[in-house]
C-alpha positions as CSV (number, residue, x, y, z in Angstrom):
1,X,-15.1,-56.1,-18.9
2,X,-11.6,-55.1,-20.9
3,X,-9.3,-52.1,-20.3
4,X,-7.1,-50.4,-22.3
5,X,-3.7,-51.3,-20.9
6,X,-1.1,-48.2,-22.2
7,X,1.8,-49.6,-24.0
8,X,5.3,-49.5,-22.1
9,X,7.0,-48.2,-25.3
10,X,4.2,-45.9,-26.4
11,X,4.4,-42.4,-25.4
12,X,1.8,-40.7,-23.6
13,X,0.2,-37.5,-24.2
14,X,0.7,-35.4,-21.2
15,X,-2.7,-34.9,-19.3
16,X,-3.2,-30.8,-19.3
17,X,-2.8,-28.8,-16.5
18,X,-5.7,-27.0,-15.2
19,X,-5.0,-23.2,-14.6
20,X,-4.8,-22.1,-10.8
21,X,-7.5,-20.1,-9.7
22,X,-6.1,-17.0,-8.7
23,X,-7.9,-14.4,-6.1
24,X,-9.2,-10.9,-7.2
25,X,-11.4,-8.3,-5.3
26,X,-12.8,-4.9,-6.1
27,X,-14.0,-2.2,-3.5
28,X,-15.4,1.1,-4.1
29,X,-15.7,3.3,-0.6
30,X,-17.6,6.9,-0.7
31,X,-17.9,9.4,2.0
32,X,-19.7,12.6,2.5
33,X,-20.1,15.4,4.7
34,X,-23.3,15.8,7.2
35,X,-23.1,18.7,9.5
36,X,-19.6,18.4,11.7
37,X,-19.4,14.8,10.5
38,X,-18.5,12.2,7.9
39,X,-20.7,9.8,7.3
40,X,-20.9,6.5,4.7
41,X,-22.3,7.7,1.0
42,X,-21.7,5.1,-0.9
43,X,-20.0,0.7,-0.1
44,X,-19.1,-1.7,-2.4
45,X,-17.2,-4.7,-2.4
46,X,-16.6,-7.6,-4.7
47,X,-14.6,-11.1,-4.5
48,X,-11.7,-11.5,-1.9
49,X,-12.0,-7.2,-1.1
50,X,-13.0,-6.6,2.1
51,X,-14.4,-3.1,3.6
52,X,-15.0,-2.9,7.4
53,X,-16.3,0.2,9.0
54,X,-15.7,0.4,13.0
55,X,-17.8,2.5,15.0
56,X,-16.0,6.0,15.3
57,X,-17.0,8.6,18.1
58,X,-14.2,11.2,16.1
59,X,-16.5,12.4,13.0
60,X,-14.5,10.4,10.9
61,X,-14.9,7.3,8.3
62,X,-12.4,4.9,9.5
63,X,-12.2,2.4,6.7
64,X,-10.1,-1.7,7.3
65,X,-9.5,-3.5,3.8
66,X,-9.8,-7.0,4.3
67,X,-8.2,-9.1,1.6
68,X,-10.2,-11.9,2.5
69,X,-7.8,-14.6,0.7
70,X,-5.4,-14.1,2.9
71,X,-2.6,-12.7,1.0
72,X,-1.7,-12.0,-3.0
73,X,1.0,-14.6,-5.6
74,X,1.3,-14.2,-9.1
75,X,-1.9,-13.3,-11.0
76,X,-3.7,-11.6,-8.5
77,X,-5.5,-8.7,-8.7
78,X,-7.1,-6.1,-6.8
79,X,-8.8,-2.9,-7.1
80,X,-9.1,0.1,-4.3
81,X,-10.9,3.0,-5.4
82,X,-11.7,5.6,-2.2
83,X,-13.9,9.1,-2.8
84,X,-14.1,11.2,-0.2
85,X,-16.1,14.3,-1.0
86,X,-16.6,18.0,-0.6
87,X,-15.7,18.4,3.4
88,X,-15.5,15.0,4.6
89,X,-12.7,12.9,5.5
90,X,-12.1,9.2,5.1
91,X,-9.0,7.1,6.7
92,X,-7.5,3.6,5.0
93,X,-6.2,1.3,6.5
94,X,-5.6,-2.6,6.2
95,X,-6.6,-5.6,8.9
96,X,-3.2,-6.6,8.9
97,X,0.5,-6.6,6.6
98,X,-0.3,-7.8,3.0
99,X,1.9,-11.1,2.9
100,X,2.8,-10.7,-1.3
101,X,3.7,-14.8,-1.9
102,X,6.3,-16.5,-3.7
103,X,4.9,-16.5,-7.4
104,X,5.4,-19.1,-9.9
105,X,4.2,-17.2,-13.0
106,X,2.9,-13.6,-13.9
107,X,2.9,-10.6,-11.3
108,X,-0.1,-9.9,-8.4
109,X,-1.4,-6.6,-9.5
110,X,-3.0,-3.9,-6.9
111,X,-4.2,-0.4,-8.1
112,X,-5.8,2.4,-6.0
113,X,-7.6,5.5,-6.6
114,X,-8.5,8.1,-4.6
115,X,-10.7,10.9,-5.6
116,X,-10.6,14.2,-2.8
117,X,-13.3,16.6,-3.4
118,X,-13.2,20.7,-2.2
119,X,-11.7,20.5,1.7
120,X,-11.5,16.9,1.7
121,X,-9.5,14.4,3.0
122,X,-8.0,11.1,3.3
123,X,-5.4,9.4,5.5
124,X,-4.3,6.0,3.6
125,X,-2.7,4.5,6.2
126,X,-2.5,0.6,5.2
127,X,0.3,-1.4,7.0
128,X,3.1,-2.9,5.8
129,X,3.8,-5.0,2.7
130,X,5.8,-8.0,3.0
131,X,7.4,-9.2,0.3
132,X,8.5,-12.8,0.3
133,X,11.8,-14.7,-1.4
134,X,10.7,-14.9,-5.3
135,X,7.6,-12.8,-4.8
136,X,6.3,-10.2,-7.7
137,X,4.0,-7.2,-7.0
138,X,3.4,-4.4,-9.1
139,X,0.9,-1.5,-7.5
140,X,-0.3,1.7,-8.6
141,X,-1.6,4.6,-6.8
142,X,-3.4,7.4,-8.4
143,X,-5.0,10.5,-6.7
144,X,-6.9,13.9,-7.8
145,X,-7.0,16.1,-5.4
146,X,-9.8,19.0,-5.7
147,X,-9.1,23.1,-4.4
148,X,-8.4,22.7,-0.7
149,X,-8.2,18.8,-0.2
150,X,-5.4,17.2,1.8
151,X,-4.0,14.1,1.5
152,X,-1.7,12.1,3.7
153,X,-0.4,8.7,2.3
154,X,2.1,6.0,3.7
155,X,2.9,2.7,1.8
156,X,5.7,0.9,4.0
157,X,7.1,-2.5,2.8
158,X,9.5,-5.2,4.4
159,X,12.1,-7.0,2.4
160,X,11.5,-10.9,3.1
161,X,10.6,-12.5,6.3
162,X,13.1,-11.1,8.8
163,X,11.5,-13.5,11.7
164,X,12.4,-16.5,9.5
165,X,15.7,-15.3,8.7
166,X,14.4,-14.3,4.5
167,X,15.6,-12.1,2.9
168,X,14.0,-10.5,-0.8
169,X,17.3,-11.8,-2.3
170,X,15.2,-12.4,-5.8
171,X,11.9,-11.5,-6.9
172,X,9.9,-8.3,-8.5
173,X,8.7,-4.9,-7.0
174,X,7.3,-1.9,-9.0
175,X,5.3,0.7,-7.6
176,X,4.1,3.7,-9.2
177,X,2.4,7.0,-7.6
178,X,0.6,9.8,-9.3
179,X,-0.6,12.7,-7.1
180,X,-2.8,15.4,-9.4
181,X,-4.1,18.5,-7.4
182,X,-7.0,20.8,-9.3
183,X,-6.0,18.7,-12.3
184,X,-1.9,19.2,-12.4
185,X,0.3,16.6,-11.4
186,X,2.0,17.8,-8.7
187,X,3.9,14.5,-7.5
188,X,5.2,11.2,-9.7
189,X,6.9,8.2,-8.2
190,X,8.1,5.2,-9.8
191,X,10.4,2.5,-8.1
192,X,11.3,-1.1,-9.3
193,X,13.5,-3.4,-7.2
194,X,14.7,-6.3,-9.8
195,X,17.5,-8.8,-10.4
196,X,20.2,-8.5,-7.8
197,X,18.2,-6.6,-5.2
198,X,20.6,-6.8,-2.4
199,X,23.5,-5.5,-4.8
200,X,21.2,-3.1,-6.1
201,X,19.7,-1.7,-2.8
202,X,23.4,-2.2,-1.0
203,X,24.5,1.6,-1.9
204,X,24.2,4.2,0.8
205,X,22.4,6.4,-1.8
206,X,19.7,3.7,-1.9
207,X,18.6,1.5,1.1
208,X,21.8,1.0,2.2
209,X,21.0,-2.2,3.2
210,X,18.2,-1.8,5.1
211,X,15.3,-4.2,5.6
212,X,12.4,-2.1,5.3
213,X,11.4,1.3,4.3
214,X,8.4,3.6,3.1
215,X,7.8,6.9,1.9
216,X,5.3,9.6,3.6
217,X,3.3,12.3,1.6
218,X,1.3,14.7,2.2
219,X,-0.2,17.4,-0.3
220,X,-2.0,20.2,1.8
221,X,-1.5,23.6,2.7
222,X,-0.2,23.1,5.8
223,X,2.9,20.2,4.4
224,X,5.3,22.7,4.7
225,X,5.0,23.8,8.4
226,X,5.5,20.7,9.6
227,X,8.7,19.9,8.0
228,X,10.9,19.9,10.8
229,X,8.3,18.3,13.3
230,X,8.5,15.4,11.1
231,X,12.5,15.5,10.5
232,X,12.4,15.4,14.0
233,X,10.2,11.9,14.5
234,X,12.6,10.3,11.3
235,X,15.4,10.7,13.2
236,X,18.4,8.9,11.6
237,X,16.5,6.6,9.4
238,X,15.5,9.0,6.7
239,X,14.8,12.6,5.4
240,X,12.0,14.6,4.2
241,X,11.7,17.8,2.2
242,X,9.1,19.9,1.7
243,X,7.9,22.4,-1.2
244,X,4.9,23.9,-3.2
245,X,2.2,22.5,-0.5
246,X,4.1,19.6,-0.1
247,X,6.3,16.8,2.1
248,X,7.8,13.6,1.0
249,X,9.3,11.9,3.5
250,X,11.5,8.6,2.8
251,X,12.3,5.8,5.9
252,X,14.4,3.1,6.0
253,X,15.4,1.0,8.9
254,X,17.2,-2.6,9.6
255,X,13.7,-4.3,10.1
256,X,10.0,-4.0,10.0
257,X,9.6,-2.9,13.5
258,X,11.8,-0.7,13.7
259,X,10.6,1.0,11.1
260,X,7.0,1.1,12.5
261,X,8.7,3.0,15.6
262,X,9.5,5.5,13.2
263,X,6.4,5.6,11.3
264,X,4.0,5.8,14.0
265,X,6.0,9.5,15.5
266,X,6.0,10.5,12.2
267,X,2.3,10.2,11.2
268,X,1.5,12.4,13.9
269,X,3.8,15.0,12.9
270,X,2.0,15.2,10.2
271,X,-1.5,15.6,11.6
272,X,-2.9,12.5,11.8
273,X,-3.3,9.2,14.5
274,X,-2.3,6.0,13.2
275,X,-5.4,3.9,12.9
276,X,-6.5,1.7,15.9
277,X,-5.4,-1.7,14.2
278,X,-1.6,-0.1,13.9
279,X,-0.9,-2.0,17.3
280,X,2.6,-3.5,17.7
């Protein structure tokens, strides 16, 4: 039997490179109203999207996202949509921190929606984001808010591995929140962290240097009562202000845990318990 021997002087095509499988999920959660409780309407969940429902003796749909590969790198997608409606009242949260890996080309991609009908409302409480060295993450949160609905929302991230002595020195965030209420956009957000980030996040105007932070909001007509409860739980590591049925509330603290001792203080403040999987 002969083989083709290559020629030493020949060059050889290079063999092509297969394209790396990258993870994606979609999960649509409804709940509706049944008396003096909430109860599941409507569960679907596709690829590496997760949706767990613990048993709840409180009237409320406590919701854990599962992504089920086990974190998010470049190319990544994933899709949240959440519709709680007239009455009932659905709370968000995630299994555990979303690790966001160090990505070698394009950007991992996560977009939620969250649709509030009359006297409805949602707590999305996920835990923190980590971001690693040479990570890139770009997330968008939209929500519509009907007459009546209240909605509390927390996003907290973590610059870099702190236990492993990381930092996010180089790498890509972008997030992006729009908040409508009967229609009208009532809040916009938009932050990217690129190119130098601990030059750019050094100023005391900014993060100051700080390791971690997140921002609180909560659209409902009761934001601005609780203004100086939850001034009070921030402490030194942040401010809030609070105006036409409205609080935002920004944190930032040396580290993750740290933070999370803030958080948790602060979360009641504003009416709500942190979910049962927010254990240090």
């Amino acid at each position: 039997m002969a083989f083709d021997v290559p020629i030493p002087d020949r060059p050889q095509a290079a063999a092509p490179q297969a394209a790396a499988q990258r993870a994606a999920g979609r999960a649509r959660l409804a709940v509706q109203r049944d008396g003096e409780i909430s109860r599941l309407s409507r569960l679907y969940q596709e690829g590496a999207a997760k949706l767990r429902l613990p048993r709840s003796r409180s009237g409320v749909v406590e919701a854990v996202m599962i992504n089920s590969a086990g974190g998010m790198t470049g190319g990544d997608r994933f899709d949240w949509a959440v519709e709680a409606r007239d009455g009932a009242h659905a709370v968000l949260t995630t299994q555990a921190c979303e690790r966001i890996y160090r990505a070698s080309a394009d950007v991992a991609r996560v977009d939620v929606r969250l649709a509030l009908g009359e006297v409805a409302r949602i707590d999305w409480l996920p835990q923190e984001t980590i971001l690693f060295e040479g990570s890139a993450l770009s997330r968008r949160i939209e929500a519509d808010l009907a007459p009546g609905a209240r909605l509390l929302a927390c996003e907290a991230v973590i610059l870099g591995r702190h236990a492993m002595g990381e930092r996010f020195t180089r790498g890509l965030f972008q997030d992006r929140w729009r908040i409508r209420r009967e229609g009208r956009l009532t809040f916009a957000d938009d932050l990217t962290l690129a190119g130098d980030i601990p030059a750019l996040t050094a100023p005391s105007a900014l993060l100051a240097g700080a390791g971690a932070f997140a921002t609180l909001l909560l659209v409902g007509g009761d934001a601005e009562a609780r203004i100086d409860a939850v001034r009070a739980a921030i402490g030194d590591l942040g401010g809030a202000s609070a105006f036409d049925g409205k609080l935002v509330a920004r944190l930032a603290a040396p580290d993750g845990l740290s933070l999370r001792r803030a958080l948790v203080p602060a979360i009641a403040a504003l009416g709500a318990k942190p979910p049962t999987v927010w254990t240090f």
